[in-house]
matplotlib code that plots the C-alpha trace (Angstrom):
import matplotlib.pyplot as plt

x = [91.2, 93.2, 93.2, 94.7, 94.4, 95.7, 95.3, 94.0, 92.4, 89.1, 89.4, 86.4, 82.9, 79.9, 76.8, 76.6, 73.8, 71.4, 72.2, 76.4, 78.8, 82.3, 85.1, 88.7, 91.2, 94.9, 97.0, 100.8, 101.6, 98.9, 98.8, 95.3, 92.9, 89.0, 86.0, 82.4, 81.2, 78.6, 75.7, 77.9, 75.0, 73.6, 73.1, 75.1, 78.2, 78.3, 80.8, 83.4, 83.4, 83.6, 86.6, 89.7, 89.1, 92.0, 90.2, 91.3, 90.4, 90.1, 90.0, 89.1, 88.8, 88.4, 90.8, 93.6, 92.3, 88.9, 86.7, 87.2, 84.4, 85.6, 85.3, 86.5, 86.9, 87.5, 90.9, 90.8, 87.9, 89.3, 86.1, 84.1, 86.6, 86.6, 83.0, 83.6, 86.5, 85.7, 89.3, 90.4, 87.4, 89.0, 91.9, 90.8, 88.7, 91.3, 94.3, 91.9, 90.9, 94.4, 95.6, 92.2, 93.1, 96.7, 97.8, 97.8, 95.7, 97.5, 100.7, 102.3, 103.7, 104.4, 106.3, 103.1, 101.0, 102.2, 102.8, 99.2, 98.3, 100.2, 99.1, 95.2, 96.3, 97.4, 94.4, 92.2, 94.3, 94.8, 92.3, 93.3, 95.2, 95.0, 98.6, 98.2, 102.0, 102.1, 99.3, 101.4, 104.8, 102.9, 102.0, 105.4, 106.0, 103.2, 104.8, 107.9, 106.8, 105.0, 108.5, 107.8, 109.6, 110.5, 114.4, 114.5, 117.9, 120.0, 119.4, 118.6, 120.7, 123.6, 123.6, 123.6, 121.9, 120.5, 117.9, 115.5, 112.2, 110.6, 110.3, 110.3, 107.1, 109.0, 111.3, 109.9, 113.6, 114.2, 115.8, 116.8, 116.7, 119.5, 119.4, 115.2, 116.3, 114.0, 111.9, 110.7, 107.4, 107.0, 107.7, 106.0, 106.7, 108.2, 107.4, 109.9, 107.5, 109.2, 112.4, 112.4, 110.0, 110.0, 108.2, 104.3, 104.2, 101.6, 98.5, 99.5, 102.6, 99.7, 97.9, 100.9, 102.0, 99.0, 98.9, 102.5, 101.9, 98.4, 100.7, 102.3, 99.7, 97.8, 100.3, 102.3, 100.1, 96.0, 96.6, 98.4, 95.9, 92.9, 91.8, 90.7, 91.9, 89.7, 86.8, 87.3, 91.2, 89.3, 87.5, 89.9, 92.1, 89.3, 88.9, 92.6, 91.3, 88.4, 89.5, 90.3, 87.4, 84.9, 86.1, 85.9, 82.5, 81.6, 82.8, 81.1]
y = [148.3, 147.0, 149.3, 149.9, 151.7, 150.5, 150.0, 146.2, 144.0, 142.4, 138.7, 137.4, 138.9, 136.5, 137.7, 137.9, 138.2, 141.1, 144.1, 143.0, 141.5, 139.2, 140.3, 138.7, 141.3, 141.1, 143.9, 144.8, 144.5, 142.8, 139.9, 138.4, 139.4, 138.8, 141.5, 142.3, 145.4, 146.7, 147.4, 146.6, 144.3, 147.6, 148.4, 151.7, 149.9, 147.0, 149.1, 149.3, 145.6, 144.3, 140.9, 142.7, 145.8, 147.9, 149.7, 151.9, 150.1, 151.1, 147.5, 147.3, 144.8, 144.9, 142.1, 140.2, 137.8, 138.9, 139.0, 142.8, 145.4, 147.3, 150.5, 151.3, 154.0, 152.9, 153.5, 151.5, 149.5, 146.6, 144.4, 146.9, 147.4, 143.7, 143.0, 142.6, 140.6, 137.2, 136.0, 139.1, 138.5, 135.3, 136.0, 138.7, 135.8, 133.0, 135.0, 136.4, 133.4, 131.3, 134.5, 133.8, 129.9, 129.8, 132.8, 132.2, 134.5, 137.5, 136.5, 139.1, 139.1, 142.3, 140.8, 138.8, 141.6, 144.3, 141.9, 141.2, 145.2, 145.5, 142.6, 143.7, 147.1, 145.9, 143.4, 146.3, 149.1, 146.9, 143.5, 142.7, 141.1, 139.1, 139.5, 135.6, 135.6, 138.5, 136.2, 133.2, 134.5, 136.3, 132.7, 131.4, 134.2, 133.2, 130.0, 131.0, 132.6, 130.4, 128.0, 126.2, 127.7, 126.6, 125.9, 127.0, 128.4, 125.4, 121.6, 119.5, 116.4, 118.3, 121.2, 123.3, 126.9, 126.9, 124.2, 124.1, 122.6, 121.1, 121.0, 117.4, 116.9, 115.6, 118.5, 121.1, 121.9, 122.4, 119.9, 120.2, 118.4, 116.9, 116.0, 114.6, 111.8, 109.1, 110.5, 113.4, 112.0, 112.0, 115.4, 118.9, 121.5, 124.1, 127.6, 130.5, 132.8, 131.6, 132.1, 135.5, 138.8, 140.0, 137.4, 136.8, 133.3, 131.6, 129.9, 126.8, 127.9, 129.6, 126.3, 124.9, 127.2, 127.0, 123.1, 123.8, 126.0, 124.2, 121.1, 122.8, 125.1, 121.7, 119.2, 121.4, 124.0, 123.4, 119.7, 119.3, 121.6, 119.1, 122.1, 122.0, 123.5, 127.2, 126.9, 130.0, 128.5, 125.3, 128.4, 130.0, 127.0, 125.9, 129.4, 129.1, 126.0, 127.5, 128.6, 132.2, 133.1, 131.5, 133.8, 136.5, 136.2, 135.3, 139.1, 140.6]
z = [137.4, 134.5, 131.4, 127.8, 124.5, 121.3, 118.0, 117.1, 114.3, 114.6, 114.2, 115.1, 115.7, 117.4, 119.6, 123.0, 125.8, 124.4, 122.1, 122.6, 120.9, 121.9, 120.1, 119.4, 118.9, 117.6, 118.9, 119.0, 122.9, 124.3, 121.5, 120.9, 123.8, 124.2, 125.5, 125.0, 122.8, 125.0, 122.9, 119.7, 118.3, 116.7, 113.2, 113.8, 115.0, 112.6, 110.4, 113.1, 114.3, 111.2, 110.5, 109.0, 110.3, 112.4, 115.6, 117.9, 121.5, 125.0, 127.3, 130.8, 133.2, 136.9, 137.3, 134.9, 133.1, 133.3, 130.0, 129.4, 128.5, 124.7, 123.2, 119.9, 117.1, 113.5, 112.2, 108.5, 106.9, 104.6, 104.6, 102.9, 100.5, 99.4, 98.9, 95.2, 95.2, 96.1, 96.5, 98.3, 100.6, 101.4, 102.5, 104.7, 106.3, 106.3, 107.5, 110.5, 111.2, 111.5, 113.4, 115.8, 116.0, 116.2, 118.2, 122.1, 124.1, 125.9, 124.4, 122.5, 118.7, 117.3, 113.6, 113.0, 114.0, 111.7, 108.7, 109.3, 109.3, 106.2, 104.3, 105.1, 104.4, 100.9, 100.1, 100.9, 98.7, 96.0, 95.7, 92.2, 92.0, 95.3, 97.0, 97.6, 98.0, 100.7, 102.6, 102.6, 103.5, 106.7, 107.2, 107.3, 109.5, 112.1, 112.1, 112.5, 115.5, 117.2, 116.8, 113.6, 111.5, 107.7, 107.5, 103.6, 103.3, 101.9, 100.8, 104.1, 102.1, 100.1, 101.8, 98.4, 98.2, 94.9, 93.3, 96.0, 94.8, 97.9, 101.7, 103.8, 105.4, 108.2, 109.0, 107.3, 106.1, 102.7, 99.7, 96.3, 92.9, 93.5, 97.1, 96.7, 94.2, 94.4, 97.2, 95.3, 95.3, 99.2, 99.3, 99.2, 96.2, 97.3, 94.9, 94.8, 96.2, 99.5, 98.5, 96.7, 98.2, 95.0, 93.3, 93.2, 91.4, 89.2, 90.5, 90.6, 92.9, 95.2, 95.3, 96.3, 98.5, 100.5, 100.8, 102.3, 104.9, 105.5, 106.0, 109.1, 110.7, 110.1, 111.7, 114.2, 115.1, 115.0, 115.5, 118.7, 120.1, 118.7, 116.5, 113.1, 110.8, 110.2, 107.7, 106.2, 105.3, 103.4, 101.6, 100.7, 99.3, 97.0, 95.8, 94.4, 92.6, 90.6, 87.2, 87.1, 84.5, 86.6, 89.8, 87.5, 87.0, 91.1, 91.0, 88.4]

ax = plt.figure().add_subplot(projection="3d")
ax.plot(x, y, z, "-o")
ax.set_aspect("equal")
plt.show()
């Protein structure tokens, strides 16, 4: 009998068999790891196994790499808490769900994992407004650590520290005003949110902040897998092109 007890975030919820439910879970050790809430289809569970949330789980198996039967106690509900914030909502979804598509099974990544409990932590403490640049600097960190990582500490062509403005599609290294030239227009903006942890940036830096990493989990991670790209991702990107009054009232 293989067992365990940790503390781990629901990525994914979906029904299974009768009165149960398959869960995805992100945890610290044990990476992302798959089992079946035994009667976890009922209306008195369906506050615990909720997307976002951070559970305290019990997994056993009668074998490695079986599907594992889970128990679970609720440690912190962020869902709940975001119900009136559309964006916030979001990007509980979207970072679950590229954690979900990206992450290898059983494969453990303990900096993604507690970036991820801490940007969830702070989407659910404080939804407005949304920490978009928390969520996309934990997704330069999951690509990081999966071996993609942006090279954004000098100019890939001068070599130079200061005037970086965009990234090369190509190499996903960094380049500056001086060093893009005439091939600015090939490549990706690249806002200072990335660049500096204290800075949350304008909207139109998290719209282009999220086409950048989308570039990469796109082209080096989802797509050499033949995965799409996650649905709630595409929501969450056209979210961040509505007009902020108009989001304003989607929450009202």
């Amino acid at each position: 009998m293989k067992e365990w007890q940790e503390a781990g975030l629901v990525l994914s919820v979906c029904p299974y068999g009768e009165g149960s439910i398959l869960v995805h879970l992100f945890t610290e050790e044990h990476g992302v790891v798959h089992g079946i809430v035994r009667g976890g289809g009922a209306r008195r569970h369906a506050a615990t196994w909720q997307v976002g949330n951070l559970v305290m789980v019990q997994w056993k198996a009668r074998l490695s790499g079986q599907l594992g039967s889970v128990t679970g106690e609720l440690v912190q509900s962020v869902a709940a808490r975001c119900l009136d914030y559309p964006v916030a909502l979001s990007m509980l979804s979207s970072a679950c769900a590229v954690a979900d598509g990206a992450l290898p099974q059983d494969e453990a990544h303990p900096e993604v994992f507690m970036r991820l409990v801490r940007l969830l932590t702070l989407i659910g403490v404080a939804p407005e407004p949304p920490p978009m640049a928390a969520y996309l600097r934990w997704e330069a960190c999951l690509l990081s650590a999966l071996g993609y990582g942006l090279d954004l500490r000098v100019c890939a062509v001068t070599g130079a520290c200061e005037g970086l403005q965009y990234v090369s599609p190509k190499t996903g290294r960094a380049v500056s005003v001086e060093g893009a030239g005439e091939w600015r227009d090939r490549l990706l903006p690249l806002p200072s949110l990335f660049l500096e942890e204290d800075v949350e940036a304008t909207r139109d830096e998290w719209c282009d902040g999220i086409d950048l990493t989308g570039y990469f989990l796109e082209r080096w991670v989802f797509g050499v897998r033949h995965k799409g790209m996650p649905l709630a991702r595409g929501y969450l990107r056209e979210r961040l092109s509505v007009p902020l009054s108009s989001m304003d009232d989607d929450a009202e």
